[in-house]
Structures are given as C-alpha cells and as structure tokens.
C-alpha positions, 0 to 999 in steps of 0.5 A: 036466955043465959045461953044466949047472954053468955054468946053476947058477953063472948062476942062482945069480949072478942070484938074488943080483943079484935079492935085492940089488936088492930090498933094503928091499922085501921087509921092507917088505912084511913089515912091511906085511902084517903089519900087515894081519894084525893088523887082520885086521877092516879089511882084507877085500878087498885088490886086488894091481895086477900079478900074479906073481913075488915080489910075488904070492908075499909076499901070500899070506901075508895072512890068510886072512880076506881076499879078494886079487884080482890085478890085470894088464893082461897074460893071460901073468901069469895075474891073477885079472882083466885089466885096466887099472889106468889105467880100471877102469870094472867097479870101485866106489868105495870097494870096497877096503881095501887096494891094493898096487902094488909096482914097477908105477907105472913101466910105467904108460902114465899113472901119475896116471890109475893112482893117481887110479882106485886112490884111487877104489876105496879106502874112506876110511882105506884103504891104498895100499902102492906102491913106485916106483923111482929110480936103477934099470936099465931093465927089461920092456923096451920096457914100462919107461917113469917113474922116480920122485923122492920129490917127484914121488910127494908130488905125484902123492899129494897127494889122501891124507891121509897119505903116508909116503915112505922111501927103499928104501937108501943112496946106494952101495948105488943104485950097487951094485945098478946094478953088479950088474944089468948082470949080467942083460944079454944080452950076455956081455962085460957078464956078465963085467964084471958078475962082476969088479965084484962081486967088487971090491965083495965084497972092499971091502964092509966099508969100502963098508959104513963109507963108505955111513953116513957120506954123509948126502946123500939124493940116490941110492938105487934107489927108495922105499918109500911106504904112503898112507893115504886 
C-alpha cells in the first residue's frame, strides 16, 4: 500500500512537472490544428516528423479528411514510416501541406539538412508547425544535441515566405520549469530538492506571477513557438 501510494504521489508529481513545462505548446498546437480543420480543403496530406507521446495524441484531432503520417528515425515509437528527416530520399517535392516537428529539431544530428529536406516536401503556401527549445534541461539522453535562440531559427528558416517566432513563456517561468524538472533526474537527493523548491514557488506563486509581468527583458524562456509559411 505504501509502495504503491509512493508510485501515485511520483507519477502525480511527474505529470505536473511535464504539463508545466509544456506550457505555451499545447495551446499552441490547439490553435494550429484548429486552424487546419477549418481549411479542411488545404491541408490533405499533413506529415508528423516524431512519433508518439503527447504530440502524436494532439494530432489526432486533425480532421478526418486528412491523411497523417508519422515520421521517426526510431522503430520503438512505432512511426508509420522509419526515417531520417535529414534525407528523405522516398519523398516528393512539394507532397505535403502541412509539416509538424514538435520538439524534434534539438535531436537532429543536422537540423539545416532537417528543415531544407522538410521546405522541399511542402507545397508552395504550406505550413511548417516547429517548436524548438532554448533554456531547458538536457533530455532523451545522449539523443539531446542544439538548443535554439529565435535569431538562429530566423536564420536557419530564411528561405519561408513568413516566418513567425513567439516565445513559448516568460522569463521566471524559464526558471521555474528548469526547478521543476530537476525533479525527473535519477537521483533521489535531487527529487527531494525538487520537492522543497516547488513548494517554495507554490507558496510564492502569486508575487512570482506579479514579478514575471513586469520583466519586460525577452532574454529567457524555455523555448519558442514558430509556424512558417512557404
């Protein structure tokens, strides 16, 4: 009984570090599938680069007009195709209408290759939905290789027609979720901290949540939110 009241408080714990964490891409997600479905004309054949996960489970709400690949470089995940998004060689130019790559960029061996192969499969007036992050812990070790400033996106996108970059959340908030995930180490000592830090920010949220609107510096957040038009 302890035991498994221990596994509840754990994964309980996890799942609030994990949803915190995701702050900003979940609703940005919604908004662009959302969109999708409101062209459902536009948007037939929509390829998912990463398979699995909470990605994976949001897409799915895609109208059901559309055909959805997904795309990994790893058979584990279970992807409707293996491959490597750096050369995909059995794909045609302009086959797709819309391309997701939701926090897959930074375990991209080469993420120009990457993003050059997935501008030559959209069509012209496609989307590239992509989220990238910044100031974030490494993770999928030893699979975790870039992190992403909003200048080095703009410039790694330079051949789109539009690109629009946000940030994902606020400067404390980077801070806060970098607390929180010290939480999902292997190590006990750090759990623990993990625990007494976050009932720190709970108690301070409110002030926390004051302060965090009146930095106006740009200079943190976790990572950024970026939908490109060809």
């Amino acid at each position: 009984m302890i035991k498994k009241s221990l596994h509840i408080i754990h994964r309980s714990i996890y799942l609030f570090t994990a949803f915190f964490s995701r702050s900003g891409i979940d609703k940005f997600l919604r908004e662009q599938i959302y969109e999708i479905n409101s062209s459902p004309d536009n948007y037939k054949n929509i390829l998912n680069v990463g398979s699995g996960g909470f990605v994976s489970r949001s897409i799915a709400h895609i109208n059901s007009g559309a055909t959805v690949l997904n795309v990994d470089i790893d058979p584990k995940r279970n992807p409707d195709v293996v491959a490597d998004i750096c050369s995909m060689v059995d794909f045609g130019d302009e086959c797709y209408d819309a391309v997701f790559m939701v926090e897959v960029l930074e375990h991209v061996k080469s993420p120009q290759k990457a993003l050059q192969e997935v501008h030559r499969i959209l069509r012209k007036g496609g989307i590239l939905i992509l989220t990238t992050p910044f100031l974030f812990e490494i993770h999928d070790r030893p699979y975790d290789y870039y992190r992403f400033t909003k200048y080095g996106l703009e410039l790694l996108l330079e051949d789109y027609a539009s690109v629009q970059i946000q940030a994902r959340n606020r400067y404390l908030d980077a801070i806060i979720v970098l607390i929180m995930r010290l939480f999902v180490s292997h190590h006990i000592q750090d759990k623990a901290i993990a625990i007494l830090l976050m009932l720190a920010v709970i108690t301070l949220y409110p002030l926390i949540w004051v302060i965090n609107r009146i930095i106006i510096s740009d200079a943190a957040t976790t990572g950024y939110l970026t939908k490109c038009i060809k």
